[in-house]
N, C-alpha and C positions, 0 to 999 in steps of 0.2 A: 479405515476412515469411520467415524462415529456418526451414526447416524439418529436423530433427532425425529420427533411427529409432534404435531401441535392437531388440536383437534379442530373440525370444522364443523361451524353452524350449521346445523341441517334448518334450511327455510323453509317458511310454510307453501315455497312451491313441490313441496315433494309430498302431496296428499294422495293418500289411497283410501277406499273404502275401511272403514271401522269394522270388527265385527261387534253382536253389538254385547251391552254391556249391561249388568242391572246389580245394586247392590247385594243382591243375595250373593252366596259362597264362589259358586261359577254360573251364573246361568248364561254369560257372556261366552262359555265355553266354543271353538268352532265345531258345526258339525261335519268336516268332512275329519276322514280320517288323517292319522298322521303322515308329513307329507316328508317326501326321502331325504329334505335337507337338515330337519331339524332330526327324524331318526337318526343321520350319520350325519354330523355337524362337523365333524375332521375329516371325513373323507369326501365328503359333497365337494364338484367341481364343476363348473360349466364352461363349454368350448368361448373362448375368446372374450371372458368377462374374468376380472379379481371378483371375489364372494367373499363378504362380510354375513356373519351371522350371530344373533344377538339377543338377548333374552334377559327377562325379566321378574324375577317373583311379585304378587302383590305385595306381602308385606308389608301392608298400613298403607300403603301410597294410593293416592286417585288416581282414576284412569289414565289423566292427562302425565301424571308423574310417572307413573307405569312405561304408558306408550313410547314416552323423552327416555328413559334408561334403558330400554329395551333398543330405541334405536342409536343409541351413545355407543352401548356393547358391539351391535353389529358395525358401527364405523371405525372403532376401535380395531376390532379383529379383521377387517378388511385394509383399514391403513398397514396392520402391523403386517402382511402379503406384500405388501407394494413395500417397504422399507424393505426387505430383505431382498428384494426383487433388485431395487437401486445400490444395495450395500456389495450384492452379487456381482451386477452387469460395471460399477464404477470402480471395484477391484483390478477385475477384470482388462479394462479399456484403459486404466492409466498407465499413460509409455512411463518408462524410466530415463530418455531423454530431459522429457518437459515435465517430470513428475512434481514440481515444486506449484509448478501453474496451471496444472491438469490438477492437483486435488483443492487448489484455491478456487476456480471457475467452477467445480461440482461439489463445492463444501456445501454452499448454497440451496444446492438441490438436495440437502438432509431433510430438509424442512418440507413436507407436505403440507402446499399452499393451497389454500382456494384455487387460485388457477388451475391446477393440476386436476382437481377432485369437482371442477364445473360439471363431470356426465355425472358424478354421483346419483342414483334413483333407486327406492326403496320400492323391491319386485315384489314382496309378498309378506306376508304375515300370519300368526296362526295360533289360538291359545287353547291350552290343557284343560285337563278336568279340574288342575291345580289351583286355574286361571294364573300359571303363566305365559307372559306373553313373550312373544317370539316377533324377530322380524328377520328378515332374508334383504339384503342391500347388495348392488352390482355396480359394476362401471368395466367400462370396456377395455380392457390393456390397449387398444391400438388408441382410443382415446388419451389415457396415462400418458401412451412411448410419446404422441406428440407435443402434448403439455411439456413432457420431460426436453425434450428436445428444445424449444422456443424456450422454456426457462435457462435452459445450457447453454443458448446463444445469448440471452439477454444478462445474464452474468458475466458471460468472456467481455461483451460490448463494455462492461460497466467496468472491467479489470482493463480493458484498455485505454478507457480514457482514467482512470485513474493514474497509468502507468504513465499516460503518455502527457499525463500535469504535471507526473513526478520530473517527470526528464524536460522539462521547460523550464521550470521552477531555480531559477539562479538563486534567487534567494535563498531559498530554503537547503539547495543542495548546489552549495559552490565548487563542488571538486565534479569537473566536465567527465571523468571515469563513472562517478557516479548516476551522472545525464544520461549517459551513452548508455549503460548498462539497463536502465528502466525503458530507454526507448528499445532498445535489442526486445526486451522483454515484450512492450509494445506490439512492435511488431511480427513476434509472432503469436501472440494472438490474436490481431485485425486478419492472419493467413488461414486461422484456424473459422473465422466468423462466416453463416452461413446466412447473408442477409435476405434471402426467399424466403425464411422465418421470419423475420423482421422487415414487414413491408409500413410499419410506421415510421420507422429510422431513415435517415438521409443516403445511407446506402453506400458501397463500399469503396467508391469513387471521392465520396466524399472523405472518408476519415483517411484515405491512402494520403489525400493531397496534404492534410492537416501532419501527417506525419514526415511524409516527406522533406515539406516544407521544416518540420523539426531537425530533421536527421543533416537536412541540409546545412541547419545553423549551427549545429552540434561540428561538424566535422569542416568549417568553415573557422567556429571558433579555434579549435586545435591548430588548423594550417596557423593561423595570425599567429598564434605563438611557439611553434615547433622550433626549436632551435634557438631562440630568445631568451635571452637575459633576465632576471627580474632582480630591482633594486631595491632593498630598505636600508633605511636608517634606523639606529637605535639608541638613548642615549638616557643609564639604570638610573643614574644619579639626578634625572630632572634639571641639569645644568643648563642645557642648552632647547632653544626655542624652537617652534615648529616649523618657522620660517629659515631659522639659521641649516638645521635639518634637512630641510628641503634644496637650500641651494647646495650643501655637497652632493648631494643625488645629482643635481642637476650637473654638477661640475664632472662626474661620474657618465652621465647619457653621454654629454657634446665630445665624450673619447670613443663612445662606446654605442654603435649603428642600429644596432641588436637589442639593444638594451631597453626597458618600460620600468618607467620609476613609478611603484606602485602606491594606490594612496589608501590603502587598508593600514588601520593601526595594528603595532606586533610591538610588542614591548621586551621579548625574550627571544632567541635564536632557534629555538624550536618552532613556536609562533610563525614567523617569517616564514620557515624553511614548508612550516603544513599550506601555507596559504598561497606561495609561489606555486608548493606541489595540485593544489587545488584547483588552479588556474590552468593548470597543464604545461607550465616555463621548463623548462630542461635545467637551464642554470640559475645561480643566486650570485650578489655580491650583496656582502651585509658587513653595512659599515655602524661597527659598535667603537660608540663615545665616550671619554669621562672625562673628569674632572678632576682638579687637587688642586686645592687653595692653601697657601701659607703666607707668613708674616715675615718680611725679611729682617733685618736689624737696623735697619733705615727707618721700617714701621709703616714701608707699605708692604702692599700686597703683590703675591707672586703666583696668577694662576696657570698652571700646566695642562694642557690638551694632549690627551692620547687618543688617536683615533688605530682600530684595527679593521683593517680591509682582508675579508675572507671569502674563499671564492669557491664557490658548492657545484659538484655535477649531483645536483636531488634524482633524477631516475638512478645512477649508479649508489645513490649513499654518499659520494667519498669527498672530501676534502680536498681540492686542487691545487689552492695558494693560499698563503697568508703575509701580508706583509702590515709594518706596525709602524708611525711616524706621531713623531710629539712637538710639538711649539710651546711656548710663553706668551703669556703678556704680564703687565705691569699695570696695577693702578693703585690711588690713594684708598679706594670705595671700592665694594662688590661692581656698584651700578658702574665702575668706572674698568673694570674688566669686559675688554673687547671681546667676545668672544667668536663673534661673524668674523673676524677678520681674522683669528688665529684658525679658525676653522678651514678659511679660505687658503691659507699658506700653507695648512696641514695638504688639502685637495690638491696644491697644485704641486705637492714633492711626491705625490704617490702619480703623478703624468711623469 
């Protein structure tokens, strides 16, 4: 996992004495001697504290520019302790189970946030005969582990109600596999969440219920359609109306107990068949329409209805039935072609 650092404002609550300062070459010099962290700046350690150490040439710069990049360095080199510390310990702890949601809930925690670095405090300071300045910066690991921890809970929090909008969300995600799969997600990480960390949240009582109550509509919607028929109509050529459409479906239900004439438009047999699958129907019947108009030698008009009724198991893929039935009508005009009524003779030879 890639791990990231953003730097953090040191405030003017973090003041220590100055030593002091005067424009001559160094008369700002410290006078105690050199002190063992800036001697061994890579091997200085202290029990139960991260150590940032950081330093600064004059270099043209005023004191106040001096003191800010001398303490920049040491947070610098202190942050980059704690990144490898997190890079280490979340290697480490991510199961291969839940590895997809285990390194989304700790991506987060790449970022060394204010929260995490609130102990920061600058212990000491110390300059050369060079006049450069030096600063020594600490914070406490047991400080960091718990920042890190309440950050880790308050991201999974954030991944689960994200997750658990995604699997409500009919709109946006009409196929109920899809629902289900986000709230699975869901809930397990509300099993993972340790809200003794998060005593400003509603607590775990509360999101259980909000999910439940999800899980419950989820597997409620599937019962209402398990085994259920789902009906469309289609019809390439625009011949026929939305109304005329409708009642062969409907001619279609009053044989068929099982059956839901659905009212999503599908203009193509694929179409139909994703959107039945979407809903979770087991079966299809899809009734595709045409058209064929011709001019007899009398000099009217002679239009022909072919309707094909096809019958889908969608979880298996396959094909069941197909059966094909065609009528006429007769008129002097387009407008004068029946087509409700041939539609209707068509419906009642496929009973």
């Amino acid at each position: 996992m890639r791990i990231c650092f953003v730097g953090v404002a040191l405030v003017g609550a973090l003041s220590v004495s100055m030593p002091a300062w005067s424009s001559s070459s160094c008369d700002g010099a410290s006078k105690e001697s050199m002190p063992s962290w800036v001697a061994d700046r890579d091997g200085y350690r202290e029990p139960g504290n991260y150590v940032g150490i950081g330093f600064a040439e004059k270099d043209g710069r005023s004191k106040e520019q001096q003191i800010e990049a001398s303490k920049n360095n040491a947070q610098h080199n202190l942050v980059g302790q704690i990144e490898v510390k997190i890079k280490t310990e979340s290697e480490q702890s991510t199961s291969v189970s839940n590895q997809r949601m285990q390194k989304e809930a700790s991506s987060k925690m790449s970022v060394i946030s204010d929260e995490v670095l609130r102990g920061l405090k600058i212990k000491a300071h110390w300059v050369d005969r060079d006049c450069t300045y030096y600063t020594l910066m600490v914070i406490s690991i047991d400080s960091v582990k718990q920042s890190q921890k309440v950050k880790n809970q308050k991201n999974r929090l954030e991944l689960f109600k994200a997750r658990l909008a995604e699997g409500t969300n009919r709109e946006k995600n009409r196929d109920i596999a899809v629902r289900q799969k986000y709230l699975g997600e869901a809930q397990a990480l509300l099993g993972d969440i340790d809200f003794s960390l998060l005593p400003e949240e509603a607590g775990d009582a509360f999101y259980n219920k909000q999910l439940d109550a999800a899980l419950i509509a989820a597997n409620k919607e599937v019962a209402n359609v398990k085994g259920r028929m789902a009906l469309f109509a289609i019809n390439e050529d625009g011949s026929l109306s939305a109304d005329v459409r409708g009642k062969m479906l409907d001619h279609l239900r009053s044989g068929e107990k099982l059956a839901d004439r659905l009212m999503d438009d599908c203009n193509q047999k694929d179409d139909c068949i994703r959107l039945a699958k979407e809903q979770n129907f087991d079966m299809l019947t899809l009734l595709n329409a045409g058209t064929q108009v011709v001019t007899t030698q009398m000099g009217s008009l002679k239009g022909t209805l072919t309707v094909s009724k096809t019958v889908y198991d969608i979880q298996n893929g396959r094909v069941l039935k197909t059966d094909k039935m065609s009528t006429q009508v007769i008129g002097w005009g387009r407008e004068e072609l029946d087509w409700g009524a041939a539609a209707e003779k068509v419906m009642q030879s496929f009973k």
